[in-house]
N, C-alpha and C positions, 0 to 999 in steps of 0.2 A: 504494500500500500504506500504511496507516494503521499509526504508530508511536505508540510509548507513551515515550519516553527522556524519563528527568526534567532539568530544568535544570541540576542539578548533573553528570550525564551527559552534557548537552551543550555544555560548559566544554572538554570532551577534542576537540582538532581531530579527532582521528581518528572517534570517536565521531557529530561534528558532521557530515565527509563522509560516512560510513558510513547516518549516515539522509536525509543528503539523499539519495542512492541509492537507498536502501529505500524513499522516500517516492514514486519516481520510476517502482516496478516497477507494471503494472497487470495483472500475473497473464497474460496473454495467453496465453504457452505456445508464444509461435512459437520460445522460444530450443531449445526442446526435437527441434525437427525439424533441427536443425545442428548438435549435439552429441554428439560423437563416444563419449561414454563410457555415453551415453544409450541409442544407437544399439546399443551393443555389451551392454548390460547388462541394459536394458530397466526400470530402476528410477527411477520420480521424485524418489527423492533422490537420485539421481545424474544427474539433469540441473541446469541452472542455475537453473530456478526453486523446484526442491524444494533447493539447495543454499542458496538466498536465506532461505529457510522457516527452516530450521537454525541459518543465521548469525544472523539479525534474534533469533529465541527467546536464545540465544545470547548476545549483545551486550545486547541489551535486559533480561535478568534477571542477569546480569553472570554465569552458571553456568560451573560449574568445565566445560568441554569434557568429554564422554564418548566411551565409546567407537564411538559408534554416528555421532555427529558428526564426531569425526575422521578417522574412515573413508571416509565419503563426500568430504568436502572434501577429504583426501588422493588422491582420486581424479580430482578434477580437476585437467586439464592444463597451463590457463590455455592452451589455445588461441585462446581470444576468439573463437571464431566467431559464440558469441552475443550479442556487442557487433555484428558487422556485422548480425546478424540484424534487433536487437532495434528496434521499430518508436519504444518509445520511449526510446532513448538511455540507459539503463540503464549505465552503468558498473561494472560486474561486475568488470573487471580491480582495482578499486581496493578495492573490497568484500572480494573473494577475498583480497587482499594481507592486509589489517588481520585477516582470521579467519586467516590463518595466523600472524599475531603475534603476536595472541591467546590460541592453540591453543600455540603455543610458551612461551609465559610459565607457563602457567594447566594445563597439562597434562604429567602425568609418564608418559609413553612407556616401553614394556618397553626391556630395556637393549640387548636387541640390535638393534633400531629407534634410540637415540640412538645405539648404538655407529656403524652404519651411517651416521646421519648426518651425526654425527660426522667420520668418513674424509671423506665425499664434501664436505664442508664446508673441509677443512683437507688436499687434496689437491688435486681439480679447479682453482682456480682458480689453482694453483701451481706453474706449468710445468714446473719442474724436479721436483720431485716426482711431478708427475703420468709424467712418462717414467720415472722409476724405476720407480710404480706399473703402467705399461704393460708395463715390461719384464718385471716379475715375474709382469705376467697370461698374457704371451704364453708363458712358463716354462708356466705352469698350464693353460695352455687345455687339452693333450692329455687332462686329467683333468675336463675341465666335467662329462661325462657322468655321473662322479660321484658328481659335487655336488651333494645333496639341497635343501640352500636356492636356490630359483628367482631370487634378488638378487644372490647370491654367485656363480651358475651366469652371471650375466649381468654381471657385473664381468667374467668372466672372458672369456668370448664376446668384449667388447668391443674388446681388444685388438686393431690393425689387425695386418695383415702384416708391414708394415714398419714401424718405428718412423723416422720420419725425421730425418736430423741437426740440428743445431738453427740456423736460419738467422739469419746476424748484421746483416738486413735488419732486424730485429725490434730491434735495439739501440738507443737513443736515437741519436738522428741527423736531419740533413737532407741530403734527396734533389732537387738543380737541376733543372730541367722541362731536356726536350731539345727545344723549341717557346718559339716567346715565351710569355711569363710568363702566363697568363689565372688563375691562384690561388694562393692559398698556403692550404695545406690540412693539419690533422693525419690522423693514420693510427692507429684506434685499433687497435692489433695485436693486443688480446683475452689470452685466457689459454690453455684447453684446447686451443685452433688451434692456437695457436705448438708444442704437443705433437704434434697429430696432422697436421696438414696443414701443412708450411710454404707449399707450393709458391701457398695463398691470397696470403699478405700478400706474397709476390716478384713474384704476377702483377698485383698492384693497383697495387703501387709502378711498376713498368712502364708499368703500362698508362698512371696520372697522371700519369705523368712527360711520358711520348710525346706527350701530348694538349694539356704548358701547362701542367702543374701543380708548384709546390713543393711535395713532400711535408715532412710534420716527422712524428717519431716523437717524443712527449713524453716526458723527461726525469721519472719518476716517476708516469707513469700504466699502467696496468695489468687487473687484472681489472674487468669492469663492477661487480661486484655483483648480477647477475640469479640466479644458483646458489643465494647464500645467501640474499637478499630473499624467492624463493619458496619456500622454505623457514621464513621467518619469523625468519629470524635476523638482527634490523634493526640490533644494531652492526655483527654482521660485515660487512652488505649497505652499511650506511651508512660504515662505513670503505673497503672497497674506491673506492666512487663518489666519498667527500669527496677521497682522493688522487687520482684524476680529474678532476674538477673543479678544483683549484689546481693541474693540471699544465695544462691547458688554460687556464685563466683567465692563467697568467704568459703562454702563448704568443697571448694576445689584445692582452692590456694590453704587447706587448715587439713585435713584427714586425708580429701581427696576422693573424688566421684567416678565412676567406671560410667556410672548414666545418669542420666534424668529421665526417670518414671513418669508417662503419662499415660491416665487408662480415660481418659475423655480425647478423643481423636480430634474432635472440635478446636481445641486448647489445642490438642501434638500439632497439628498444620500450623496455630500461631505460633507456638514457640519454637519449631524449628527455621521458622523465618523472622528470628530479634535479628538476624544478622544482616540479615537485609533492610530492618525497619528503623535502624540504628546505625546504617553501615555510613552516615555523612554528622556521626555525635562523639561526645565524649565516652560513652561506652561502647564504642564500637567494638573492641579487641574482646571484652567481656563479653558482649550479647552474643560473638561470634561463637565464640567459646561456648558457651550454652546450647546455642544453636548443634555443635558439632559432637554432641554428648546426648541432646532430646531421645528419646525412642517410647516408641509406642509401649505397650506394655507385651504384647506380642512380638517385640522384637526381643526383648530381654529371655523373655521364656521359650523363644525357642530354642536356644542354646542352655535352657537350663534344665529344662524338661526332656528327660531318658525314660527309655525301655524301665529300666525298673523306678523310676519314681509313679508310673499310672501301671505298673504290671497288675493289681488287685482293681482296677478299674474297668479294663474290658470287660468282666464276665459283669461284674455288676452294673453296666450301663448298657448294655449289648441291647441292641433293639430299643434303646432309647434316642428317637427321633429330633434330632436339633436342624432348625431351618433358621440356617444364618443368613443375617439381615448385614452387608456390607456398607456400612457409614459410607458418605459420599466422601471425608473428610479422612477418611482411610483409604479409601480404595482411589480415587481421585487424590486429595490435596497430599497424602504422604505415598501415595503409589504401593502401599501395604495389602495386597489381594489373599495371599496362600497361608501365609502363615496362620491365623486363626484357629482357619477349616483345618487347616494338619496338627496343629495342638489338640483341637476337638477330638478331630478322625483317632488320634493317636492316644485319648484318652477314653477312648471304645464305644463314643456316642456317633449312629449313623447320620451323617451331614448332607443335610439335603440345601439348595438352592432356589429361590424363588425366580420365573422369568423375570426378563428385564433387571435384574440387578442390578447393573450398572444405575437406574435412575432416583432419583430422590424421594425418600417419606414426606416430604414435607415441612420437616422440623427446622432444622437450618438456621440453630443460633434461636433468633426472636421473630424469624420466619414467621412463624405458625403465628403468631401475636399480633403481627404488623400485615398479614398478609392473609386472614383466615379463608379468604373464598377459597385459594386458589391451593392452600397448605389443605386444607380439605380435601379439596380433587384426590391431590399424590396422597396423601394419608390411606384413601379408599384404596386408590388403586395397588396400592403398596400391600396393607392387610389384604387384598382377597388376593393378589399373588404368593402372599405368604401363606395365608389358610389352606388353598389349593393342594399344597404339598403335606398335607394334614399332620403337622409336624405337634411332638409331645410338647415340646418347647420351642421359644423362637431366644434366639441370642445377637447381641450385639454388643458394638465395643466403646456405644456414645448415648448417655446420658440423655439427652435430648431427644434422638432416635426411640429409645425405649418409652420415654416419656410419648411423645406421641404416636407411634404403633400400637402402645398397651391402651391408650383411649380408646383405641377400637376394635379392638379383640379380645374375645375370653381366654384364649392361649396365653400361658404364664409366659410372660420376659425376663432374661438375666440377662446380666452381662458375662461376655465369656469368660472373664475372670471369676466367675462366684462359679461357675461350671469346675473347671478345672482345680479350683481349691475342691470343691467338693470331691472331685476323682481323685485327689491328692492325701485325702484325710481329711477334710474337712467337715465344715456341716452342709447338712443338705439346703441349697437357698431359700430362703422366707420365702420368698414368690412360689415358690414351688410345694410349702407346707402348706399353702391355705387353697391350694388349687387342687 
C-alpha cells in the first residue's frame, strides 16, 4: 500500500510503525475470510482491510476521527485472526492499537460512551472494586430484562453466580516446589480473575509447585494493562505495565526468573509486547526483558509435564471428553495452537475440536460490554459449535472466554490449568463438582 506521510510525520515513532504496516498491506482480502465481525456484518469497513483504508486516510491527513471511523474501529475485536491469516505479515494488532490512541486523544465521544468507559477503565482492572461492582450487578441482574441500554443490560448479565472469596494465594509471596527445584518462576495473578475465578491462580500454583517449580507472586505487580491499552488509554495502559515490569525486573536482577507465568492469554499477548510499547522510554531495556521471559502457562508445562507425572491419569480420565475452546489471544496474538491439546491428550482426557476454531467467542477484553449485539452473535455461534461435539467439558486458557461461553451453556468450563492439576493430584475442579 502506497503512503503519503510527510517527514515531519515521520519523526512520531508511532506514526513511523504505523506506515511501515501500511506500507506492508497489498490489499489481498484474505484477512476478510477470518474475520469474525466481517462474517457477522457483512460490511468492508468492518473487516481488517476496509479498517486499514480508514486508519491510513486517518493518520495520514492527521483528521479529527469521525463518527463513521470510530464506529467501525470500535468494532473491532482485536482478535488477530487476521495476523495469522495474512499472507503478508501485516501487523494489524499494532496499527489497530495506535488508531485507538488516536481516536482517544483526537475524538470527543457522547458522555455516556466516556461515562461507560470511564467505569470499565477504573473498575475492571481493580479487584477489589470490581467484587463490589459484581456484587451490586448480581443485586440487579433480576431487573436486566428491564434495562433498555443493551451495555448496561450486559454489565449486569455478567455477574457470575457466585462471587468467590478472595484467595490469599494471590498475595505477594513465594510458593517452595514440592519436586527438586527445575524453576523459579513468577505468577502473574492478573486482575479481573483474582475477582471472578480464584480457583485459576490456586490450580497453577499447585500444579508448579508439584512439577519443580518456585512460584513468586511479585510484590507490586498487578493489572497487565490490556483493558485500558485497547481502549487507547496509553497512561493508564502504560502505568498498569510500567508497575509490572519493575516488579518483575527487581525479581530478575534479586533470585532470578527462568519465566513469567501467565494463565490469562489476554494479558500473555500484552505483556509479551512491553517491549514494543516501551521500546522509545526509559524502560525500555527492562520491559524488553520481561517481554523475552513472558510464557503462556502452556509453554512452561510442556516441558514440565512427563510420562510419569499424568501416568495414574489416563485410566482415570479415559473417555473423559474435553472440547477445547482456542482463545483468539492464544492461538492468534501469541501463535500458541498445540500445546494445550497435547498436555490434555497426554493427560488421558479425549480432545475434541469445535468447527471454525480459528474465530472468536465474542469476549475480547470488554468486547462483550461495549459491543453486546454483535458479542452475542459469536457467543451463539461459538456454544453450538462447541455443544455439537457433545463434549463432558469445555476448556480454555482465558478468563474472559470462559466467562462468556459459560453464559451460554450448561456444559461445565475450566480452564486447562485446573484440568491438568486435577490429573496431577489435585482436586477435582469446583465447576465440575456442582455439575
Amino acid at each position: 500500500m502506497q503512503t503519503t506521510f510527510t517527514e515531519t510525520q515521520l519523526r512520531d515513532p508511532e506514526i513511523q510503525r504505523s506506515n511501515e504496516i501500511l506500507r506492508s498491506c497489498v490489499h489481498c482480502g484474505f484477512c476478510t475470510a477470518t474475520c469474525p465481525t466481517y462474517q457477522v456484518l457483512g460490511d468492508e469497513l468492518d473487516s481488517p482491510r476496509g479498517r486499514i483504508y480508514l486508519i491510513k486516510d486517518m493518520l495520514e491527513n492527521e483528521r479529527k476521527p469521525d463518527e463513521k471511523t470510530v464506529k467501525h474501529i470500535d468494532r473491532c475485536l482485536s482478535c488477530l485472526a487476521c495476523m495469522t491469516t495474512c499472507p503478508s505479515g501485516v501487523h494489524y494488532m499494532h496499527l489497530v492499537d495506535h488508531a485507538r490512541a488516536y481516536i482517544e486523544k483526537n475524538y470527543d465521544r457522547p458522555w455516556h460512551e466516556k461515562a461507560l468507559r470511564w467505569a470499565l477503565a477504573n473498575i475492571l482492572p481493580y479487584p477489589t472494586r470490581f467484587r463490589v461492582a459484581l456484587l451490586l450487578a448480581k443485586i440487579g441482574k433480576p431487573f436486566a430484562p428491564l434495562i433498555p441500554d443493551a451495555r448496561l443490560k450486559a454489565m449486569l448479565e455478567m455477574a457470575p453466580k457466585t462471587i468467590p472469596p478472595v484467595s490469599r494465594n494471590d498475595d505477594p509471596q513465594s510458593f517452595a516446589p514440592l519436586a527438586p527445584r527445575k524453576k523459579r518462576v513468577a505468577l502473574m495473578t492478573g486482575c479481573a480473575q483474582k475477582a471472578l475465578n480464584t480457583d485459576i491462580n490456586d490450580a497453577t500454583i499447585r500444579l508448579l509447585t508439584r512439577l519443580g517449580c518456585e512460584v513468586v507472586v511479585a510484590q507490586g505487580a498487578g493489572c497487565c494493562g490490556a483493558l485500558t491499552h485497547h481502549m487507547g488509554k496509553v497512561d493508564e495502559s502504560h502505568g498498569s505495565a510500567a508497575a509490572n515490569i519493575k516488579a518483575w525486573a527487581r525479581e530478575m536482577d534479586s533470585a532470578g526468573l527462568d519465566a513469567i507465568v501467565i494463565n490469562t492469554s489476554g494479558c500473555g499477548t500484552t505483556v509479551k509486547d512491553y517491549g514494543h510499547m516501551f521500546r522509545n522510554e526509559p524502560l525500555a531495556e527492562d520491559a524488553a526483558r520481561v517481554s523475552a521471559i513472558a510464557k503462556d502457562v502452556s509453554e512452561v508445562l510442556i516441558d514440565l509435564i512427563d510420562e510419569e507425572s499424568v501416568a495414574g491419569a489416563r485410566t482415570q480420565h479415559g473417555g473423559v471428553k474435553v472440547a477445547y475452546h482456542a482463545a483468539c489471544s492464544l492461538q492468534h496474538g501469541q501463535k500458541i495452537k498445540t500445546h494445550p491439546k497435547t498436555l490434555l491428550k497426554a493427560a488421558g482426557f479425549e480432545v475434541v475440536e469445535p468447527a471454525d476454531s480459528h474465530l472468536c467467542c465474542g469476549s475480547a477484553g470488554t468486547y462483550n460490554l461495549m459491543q453486546p449485539e454483535i458479542s452475542k452473535q459469536l457467543k451463539t455461534r461459538k456454544v453450538r459449535t462447541l455443544e455439537a461435539k457433545h463434549p463432558d467439558i469445555i476448556a480454555a486458557g482465558n478468563i474472559g472466554c470462559m466467562m462468556q461461553i459459560g453464559s451460554g451453556t450448561e456444559v461445565p468450563i475450566v480452564h486447562t490449568v485446573e484440568l491438568l492439576d486435577w490429573a496431577t493430584g489435585g482436586p477435582k475442579p469446583s465447576a465440575l463438582k456442582t455439575s
